[in-house]
N, C-alpha and C positions, 0 to 999 in steps of 0.2 A: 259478077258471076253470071256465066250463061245460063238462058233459058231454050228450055227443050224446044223444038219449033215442031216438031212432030210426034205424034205418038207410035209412029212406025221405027223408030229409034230404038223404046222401048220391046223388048223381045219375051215370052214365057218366061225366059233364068229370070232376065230383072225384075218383073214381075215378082215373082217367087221370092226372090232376094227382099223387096219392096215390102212383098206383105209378111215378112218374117221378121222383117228389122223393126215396121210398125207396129209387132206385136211385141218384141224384146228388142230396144235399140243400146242393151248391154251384152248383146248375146257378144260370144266372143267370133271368131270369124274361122275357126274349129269347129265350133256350134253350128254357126249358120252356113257352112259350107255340105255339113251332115243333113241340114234340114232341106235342102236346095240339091244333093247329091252332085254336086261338084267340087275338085280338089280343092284343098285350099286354098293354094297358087290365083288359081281361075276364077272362085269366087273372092278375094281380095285385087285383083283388078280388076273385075267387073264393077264392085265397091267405089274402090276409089275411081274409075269410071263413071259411076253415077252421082260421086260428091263434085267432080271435075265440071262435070253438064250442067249440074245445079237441080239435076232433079234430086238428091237427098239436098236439102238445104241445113240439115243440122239433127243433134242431137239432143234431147235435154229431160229434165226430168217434170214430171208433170208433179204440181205441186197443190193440194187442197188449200184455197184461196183463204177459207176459215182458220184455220193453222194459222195465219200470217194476222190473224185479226180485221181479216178484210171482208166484211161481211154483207156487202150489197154490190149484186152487178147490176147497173144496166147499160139497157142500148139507146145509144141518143142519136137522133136525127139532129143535122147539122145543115142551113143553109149557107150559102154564102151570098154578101149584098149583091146586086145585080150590077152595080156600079164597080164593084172592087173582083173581077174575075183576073183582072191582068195580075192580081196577086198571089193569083191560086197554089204558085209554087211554094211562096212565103206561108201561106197560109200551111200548108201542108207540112210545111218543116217544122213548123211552131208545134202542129197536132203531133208530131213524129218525137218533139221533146219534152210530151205530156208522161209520168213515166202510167199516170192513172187510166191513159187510154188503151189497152190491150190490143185493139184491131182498127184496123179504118179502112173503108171500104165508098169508092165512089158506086153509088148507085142509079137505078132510074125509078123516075114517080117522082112526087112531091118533094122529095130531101136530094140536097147534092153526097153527102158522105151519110154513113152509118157506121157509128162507133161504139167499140164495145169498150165499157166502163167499168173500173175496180173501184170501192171505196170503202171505209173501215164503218162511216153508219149514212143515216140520210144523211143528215146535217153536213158531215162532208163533203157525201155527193154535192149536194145543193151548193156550197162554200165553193166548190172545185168548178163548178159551171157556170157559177156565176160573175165568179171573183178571179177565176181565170182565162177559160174557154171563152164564156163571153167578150172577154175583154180583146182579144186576139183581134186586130185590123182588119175588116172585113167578114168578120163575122155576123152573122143577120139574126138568123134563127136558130134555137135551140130547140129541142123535145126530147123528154126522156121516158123512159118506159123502164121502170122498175122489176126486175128479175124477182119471180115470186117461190119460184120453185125447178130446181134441174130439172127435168124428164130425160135426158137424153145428155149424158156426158162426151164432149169432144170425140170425136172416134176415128182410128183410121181411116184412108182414102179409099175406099172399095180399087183394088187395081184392076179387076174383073170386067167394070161396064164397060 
């Protein structure tokens, strides 16, 4: 799937399209053509225009993690050995078929990745990073940081700044 290489690509409509759809990604395209005040026609190519460029990447339903019996997130810092870099890819693909890791993010500072982590209690958590993340070839260091409390639910992309 492409990626947008500029923001000047982006125009007001998509924009508008953008932060309509991240507020209702069921609206129908009747809906969201009234909300954007463009035809229906024109706001359904513009759509499928922005699923084609890769900037919508998808649609899905946002699900309470509790619900599912999953009741501890956290974020773990992740190094890799210093020795085992030429495996980075491997290594990546291993994290990519964890289904407990939610997010993985190369960063900079002391951690090479920062991952975000689902798990049904601690004792899981702990069992899953131990007994498997650790285990992974090339793996060094672990750190976890225990989610104690939402303040701030996932939220659309401001289209605006």
């Amino acid at each position: 799937m492409p990626i947008i290489v500029s923001e000047q690509e982006i125009d007001s409509l998509d924009r508008k399209i953008l932060s309509a759809l991240q507020a209702d990604g069921r609206a129908s395209n009747v809906e969201l053509s009234a909300q954007v005040h463009l035809s229906a026609p024109q706001c359904f190519r513009r759509v499928r225009a922005l699923e084609e460029r890769g900037v919508i990447r998808g649609y899905r339903a946002e699900v309470q993690p509790r619900a599912l019996g999953l009741g501890v997130m956290a974020y773990v810092s992740l190094n890799i050995d210093g020795g085992q870099f030429g495996r980075v890819r491997e290594i990546e693909a291993d994290i990519r078929n964890f289904p407990q890791i939610l997010e993985c993010h190369t960063v900079s500072g002391d951690s090479d990745y920062l991952l975000k982590v689902v798990a049904r209690d601690l004792k899981a958590l702990s069992q899953f990073l131990t007994d498997q993340l650790m285990q992974v070839p090339g793996v060094d260091d672990v750190r976890s940081m225990i989610c104690m409390e939402e303040i701030k639910a996932p939220s659309p992309l401001p289209v605006g700044l």
